[in-house]
OpenMM code with the backbone's topology and positions (N, CA, C; nanometers):
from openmm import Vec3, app, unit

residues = "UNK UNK UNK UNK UNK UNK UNK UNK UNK UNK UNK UNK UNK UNK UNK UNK UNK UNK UNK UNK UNK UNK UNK UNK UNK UNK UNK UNK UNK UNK UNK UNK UNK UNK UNK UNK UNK UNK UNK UNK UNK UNK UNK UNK UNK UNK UNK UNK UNK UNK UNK UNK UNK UNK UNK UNK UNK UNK UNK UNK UNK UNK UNK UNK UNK UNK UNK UNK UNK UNK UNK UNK UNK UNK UNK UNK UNK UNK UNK".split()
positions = [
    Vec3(5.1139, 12.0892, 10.3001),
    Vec3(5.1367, 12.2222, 10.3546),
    Vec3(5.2816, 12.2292, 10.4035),
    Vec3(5.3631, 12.3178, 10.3823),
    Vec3(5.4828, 12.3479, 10.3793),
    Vec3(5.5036, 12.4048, 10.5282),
    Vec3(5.6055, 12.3872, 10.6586),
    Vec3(5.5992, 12.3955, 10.7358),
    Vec3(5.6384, 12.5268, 10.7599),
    Vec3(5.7690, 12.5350, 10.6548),
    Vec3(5.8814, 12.6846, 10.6645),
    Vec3(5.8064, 12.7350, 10.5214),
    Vec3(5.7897, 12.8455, 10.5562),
    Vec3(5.7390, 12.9371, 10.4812),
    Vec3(5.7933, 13.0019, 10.3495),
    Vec3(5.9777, 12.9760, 10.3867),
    Vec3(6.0851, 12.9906, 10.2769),
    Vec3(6.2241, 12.9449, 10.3041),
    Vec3(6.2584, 12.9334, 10.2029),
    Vec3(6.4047, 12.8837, 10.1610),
    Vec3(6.5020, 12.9921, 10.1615),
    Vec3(6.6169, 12.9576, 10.2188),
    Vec3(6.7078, 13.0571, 10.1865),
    Vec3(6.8862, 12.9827, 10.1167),
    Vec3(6.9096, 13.0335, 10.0028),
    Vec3(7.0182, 12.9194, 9.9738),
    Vec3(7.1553, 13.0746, 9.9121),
    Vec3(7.2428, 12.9899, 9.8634),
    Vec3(7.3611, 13.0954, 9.8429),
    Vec3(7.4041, 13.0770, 9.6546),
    Vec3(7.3484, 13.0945, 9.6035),
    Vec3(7.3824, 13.1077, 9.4064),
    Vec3(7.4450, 13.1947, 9.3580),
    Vec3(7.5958, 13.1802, 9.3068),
    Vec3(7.6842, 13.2490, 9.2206),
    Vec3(7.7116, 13.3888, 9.3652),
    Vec3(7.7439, 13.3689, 9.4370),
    Vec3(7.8146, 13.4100, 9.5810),
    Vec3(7.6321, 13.5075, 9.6128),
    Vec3(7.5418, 13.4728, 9.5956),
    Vec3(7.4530, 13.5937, 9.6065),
    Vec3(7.3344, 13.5047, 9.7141),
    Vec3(7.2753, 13.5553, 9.8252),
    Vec3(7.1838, 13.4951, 9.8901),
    Vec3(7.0408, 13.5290, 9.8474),
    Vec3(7.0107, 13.3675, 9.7906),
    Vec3(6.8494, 13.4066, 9.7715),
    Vec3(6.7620, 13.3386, 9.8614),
    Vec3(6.6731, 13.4330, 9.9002),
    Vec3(6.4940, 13.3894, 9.9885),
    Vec3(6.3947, 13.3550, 9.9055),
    Vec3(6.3492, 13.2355, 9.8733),
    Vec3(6.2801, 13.1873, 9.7980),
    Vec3(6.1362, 13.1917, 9.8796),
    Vec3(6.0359, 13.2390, 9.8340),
    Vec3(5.9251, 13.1934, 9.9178),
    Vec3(5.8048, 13.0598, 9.8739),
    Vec3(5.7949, 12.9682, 9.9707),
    Vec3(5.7462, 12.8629, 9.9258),
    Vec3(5.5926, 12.8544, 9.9533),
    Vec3(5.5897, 12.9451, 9.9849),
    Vec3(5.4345, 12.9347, 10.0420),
    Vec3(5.3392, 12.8643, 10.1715),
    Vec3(5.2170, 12.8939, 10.2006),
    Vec3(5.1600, 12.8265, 10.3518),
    Vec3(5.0959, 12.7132, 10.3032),
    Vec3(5.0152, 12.7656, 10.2066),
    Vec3(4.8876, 12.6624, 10.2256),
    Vec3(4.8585, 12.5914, 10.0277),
    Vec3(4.8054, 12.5318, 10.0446),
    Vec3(4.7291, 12.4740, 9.9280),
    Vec3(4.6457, 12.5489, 9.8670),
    Vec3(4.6548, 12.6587, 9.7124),
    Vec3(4.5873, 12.6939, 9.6356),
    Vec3(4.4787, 12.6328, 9.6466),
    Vec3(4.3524, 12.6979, 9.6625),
    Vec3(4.2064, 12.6574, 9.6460),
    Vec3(4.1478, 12.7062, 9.5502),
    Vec3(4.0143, 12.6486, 9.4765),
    Vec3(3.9305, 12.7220, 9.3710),
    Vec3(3.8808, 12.7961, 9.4482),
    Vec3(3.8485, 12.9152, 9.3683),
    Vec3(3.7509, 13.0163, 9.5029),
    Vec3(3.6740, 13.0629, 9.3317),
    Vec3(3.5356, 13.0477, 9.3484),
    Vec3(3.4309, 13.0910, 9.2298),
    Vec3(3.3574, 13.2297, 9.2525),
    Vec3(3.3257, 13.2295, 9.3723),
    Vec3(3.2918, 13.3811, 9.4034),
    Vec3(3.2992, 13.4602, 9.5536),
    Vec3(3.2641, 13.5731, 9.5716),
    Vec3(3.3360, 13.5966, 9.7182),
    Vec3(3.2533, 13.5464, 9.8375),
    Vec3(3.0862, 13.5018, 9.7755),
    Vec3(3.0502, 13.4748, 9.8711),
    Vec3(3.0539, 13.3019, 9.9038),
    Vec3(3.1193, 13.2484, 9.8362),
    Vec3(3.1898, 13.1255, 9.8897),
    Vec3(3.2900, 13.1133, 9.9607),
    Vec3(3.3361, 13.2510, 9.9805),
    Vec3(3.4539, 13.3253, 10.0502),
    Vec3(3.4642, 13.3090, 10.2035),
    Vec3(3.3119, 13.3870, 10.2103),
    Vec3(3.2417, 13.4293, 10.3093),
    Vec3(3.1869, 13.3215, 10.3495),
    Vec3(3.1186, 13.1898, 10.3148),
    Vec3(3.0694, 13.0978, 10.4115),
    Vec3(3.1745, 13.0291, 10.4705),
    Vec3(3.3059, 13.0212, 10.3479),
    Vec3(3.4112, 12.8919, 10.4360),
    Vec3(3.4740, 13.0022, 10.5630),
    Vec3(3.4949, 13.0829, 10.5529),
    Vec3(3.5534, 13.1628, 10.6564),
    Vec3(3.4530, 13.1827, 10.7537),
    Vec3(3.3200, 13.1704, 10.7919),
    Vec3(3.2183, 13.1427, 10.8772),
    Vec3(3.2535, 13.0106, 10.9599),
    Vec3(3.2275, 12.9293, 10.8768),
    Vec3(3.2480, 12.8075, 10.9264),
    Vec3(3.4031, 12.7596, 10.9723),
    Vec3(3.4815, 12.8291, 10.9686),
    Vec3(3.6105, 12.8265, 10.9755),
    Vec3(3.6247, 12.8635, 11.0482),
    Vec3(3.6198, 13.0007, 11.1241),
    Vec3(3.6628, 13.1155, 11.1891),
    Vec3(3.5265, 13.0986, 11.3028),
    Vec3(3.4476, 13.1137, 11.3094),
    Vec3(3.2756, 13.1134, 11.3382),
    Vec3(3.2848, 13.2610, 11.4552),
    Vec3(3.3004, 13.2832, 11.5545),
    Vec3(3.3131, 13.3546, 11.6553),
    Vec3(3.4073, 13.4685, 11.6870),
    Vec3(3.5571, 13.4303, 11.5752),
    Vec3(3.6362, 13.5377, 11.5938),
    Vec3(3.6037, 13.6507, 11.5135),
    Vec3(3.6684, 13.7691, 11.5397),
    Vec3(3.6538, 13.8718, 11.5054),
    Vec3(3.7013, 13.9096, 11.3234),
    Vec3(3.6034, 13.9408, 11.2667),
    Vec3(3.6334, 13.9043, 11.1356),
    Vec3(3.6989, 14.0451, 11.0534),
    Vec3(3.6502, 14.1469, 11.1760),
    Vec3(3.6922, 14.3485, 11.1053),
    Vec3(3.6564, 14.3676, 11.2047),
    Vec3(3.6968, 14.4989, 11.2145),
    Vec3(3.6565, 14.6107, 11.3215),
    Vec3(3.6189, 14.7396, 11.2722),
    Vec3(3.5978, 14.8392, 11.3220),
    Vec3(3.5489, 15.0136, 11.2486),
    Vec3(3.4822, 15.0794, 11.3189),
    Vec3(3.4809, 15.1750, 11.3244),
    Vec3(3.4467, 15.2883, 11.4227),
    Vec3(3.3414, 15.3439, 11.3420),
    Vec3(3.2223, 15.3711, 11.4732),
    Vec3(3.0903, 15.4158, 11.4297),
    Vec3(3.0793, 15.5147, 11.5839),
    Vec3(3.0683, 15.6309, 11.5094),
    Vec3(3.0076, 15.7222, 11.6369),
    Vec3(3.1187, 15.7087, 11.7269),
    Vec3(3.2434, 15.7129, 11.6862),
    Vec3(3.3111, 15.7094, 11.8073),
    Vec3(3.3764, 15.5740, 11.8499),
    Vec3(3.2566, 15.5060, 11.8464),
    Vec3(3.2982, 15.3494, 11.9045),
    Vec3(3.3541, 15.2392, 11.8156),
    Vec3(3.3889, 15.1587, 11.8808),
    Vec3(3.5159, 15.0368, 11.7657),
    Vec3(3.3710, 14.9102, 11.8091),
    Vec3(3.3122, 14.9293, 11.6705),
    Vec3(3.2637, 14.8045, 11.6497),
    Vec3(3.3391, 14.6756, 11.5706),
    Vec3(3.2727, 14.5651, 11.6288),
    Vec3(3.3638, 14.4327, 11.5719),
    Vec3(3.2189, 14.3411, 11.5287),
    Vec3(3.2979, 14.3274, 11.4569),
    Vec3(3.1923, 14.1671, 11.3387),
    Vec3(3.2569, 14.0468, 11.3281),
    Vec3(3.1846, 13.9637, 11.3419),
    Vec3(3.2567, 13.8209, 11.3534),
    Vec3(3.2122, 13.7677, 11.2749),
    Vec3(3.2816, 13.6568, 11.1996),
    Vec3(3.2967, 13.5914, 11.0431),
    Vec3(3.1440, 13.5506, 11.0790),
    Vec3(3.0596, 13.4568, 11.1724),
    Vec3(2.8925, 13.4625, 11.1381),
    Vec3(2.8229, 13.5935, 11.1320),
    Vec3(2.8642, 13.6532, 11.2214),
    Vec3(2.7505, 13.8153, 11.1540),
    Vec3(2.8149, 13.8728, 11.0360),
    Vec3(2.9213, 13.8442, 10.9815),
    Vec3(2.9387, 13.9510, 10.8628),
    Vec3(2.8525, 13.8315, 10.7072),
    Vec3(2.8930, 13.6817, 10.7495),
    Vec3(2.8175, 13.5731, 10.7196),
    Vec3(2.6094, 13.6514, 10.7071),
    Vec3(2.5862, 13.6552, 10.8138),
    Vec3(2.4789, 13.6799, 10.7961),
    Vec3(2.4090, 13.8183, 10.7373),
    Vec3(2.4876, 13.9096, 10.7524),
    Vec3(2.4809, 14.0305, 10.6830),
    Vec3(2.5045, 14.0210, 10.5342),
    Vec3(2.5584, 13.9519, 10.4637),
    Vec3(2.5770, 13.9177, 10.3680),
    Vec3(2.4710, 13.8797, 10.2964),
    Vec3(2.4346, 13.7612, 10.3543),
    Vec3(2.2875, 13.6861, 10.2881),
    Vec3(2.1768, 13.7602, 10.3229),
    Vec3(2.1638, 13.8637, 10.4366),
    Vec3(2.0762, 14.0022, 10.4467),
    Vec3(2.0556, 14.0855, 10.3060),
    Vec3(2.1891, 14.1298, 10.2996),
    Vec3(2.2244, 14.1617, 10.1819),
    Vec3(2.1415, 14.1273, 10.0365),
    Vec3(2.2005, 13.9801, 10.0268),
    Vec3(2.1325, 13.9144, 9.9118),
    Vec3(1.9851, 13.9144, 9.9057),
    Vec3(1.9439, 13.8799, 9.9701),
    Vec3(1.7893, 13.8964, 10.0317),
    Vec3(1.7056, 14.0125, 9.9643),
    Vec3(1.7546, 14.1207, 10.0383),
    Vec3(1.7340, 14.2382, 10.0291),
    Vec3(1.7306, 14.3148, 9.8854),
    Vec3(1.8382, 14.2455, 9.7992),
    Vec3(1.8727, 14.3137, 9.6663),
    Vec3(1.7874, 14.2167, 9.5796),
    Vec3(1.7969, 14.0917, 9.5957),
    Vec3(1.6747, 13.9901, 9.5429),
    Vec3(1.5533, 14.0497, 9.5262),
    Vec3(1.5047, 14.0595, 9.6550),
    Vec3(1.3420, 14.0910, 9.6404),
    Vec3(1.3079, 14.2719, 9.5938),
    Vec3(1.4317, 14.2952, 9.5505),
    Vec3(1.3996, 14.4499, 9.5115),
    Vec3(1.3840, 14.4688, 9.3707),
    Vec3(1.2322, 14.5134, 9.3632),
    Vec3(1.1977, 14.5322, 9.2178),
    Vec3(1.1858, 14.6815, 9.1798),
] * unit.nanometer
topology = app.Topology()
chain = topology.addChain("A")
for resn in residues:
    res = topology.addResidue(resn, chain)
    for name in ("N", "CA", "C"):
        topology.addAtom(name, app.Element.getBySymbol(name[0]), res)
């Protein structure tokens, strides 16, 4: 993992910002493999927010986690 995020150097009198990137490319196969590592990752923080009726509701990476597999559940057993 790259500490500085980018390079900056001087080529043919012209300044270039190279960006090197944060983190290590991962396989990601589908979104809801998405959704468990960011559960288990994140677990408690606030994962979105949105206004319902007025009010600013917040979801945290396990309830949007569990809404998810609600989800699946739900569309599974629907015949």
């Amino acid at each position: 993992m790259n500490k500085k995020g980018y390079e900056v150097y001087e080529k043919k009198g012209r300044r270039i910002v190279r960006g090197l990137g944060h983190y290590e490319a991962q396989p990601v196969y589908d979104c809801r493999e998405i959704v468990k590592k960011s559960a288990a990752k994140y677990k408690d923080k606030t994962a979105f927010k949105f206004k319902r009726d007025g009010k600013i509701i917040e979801k945290t990476y396990i309830e949007f986690d569990q809404d998810v597999d609600a989800l699946g559940t739900a569309l599974h057993s629907w015949d």
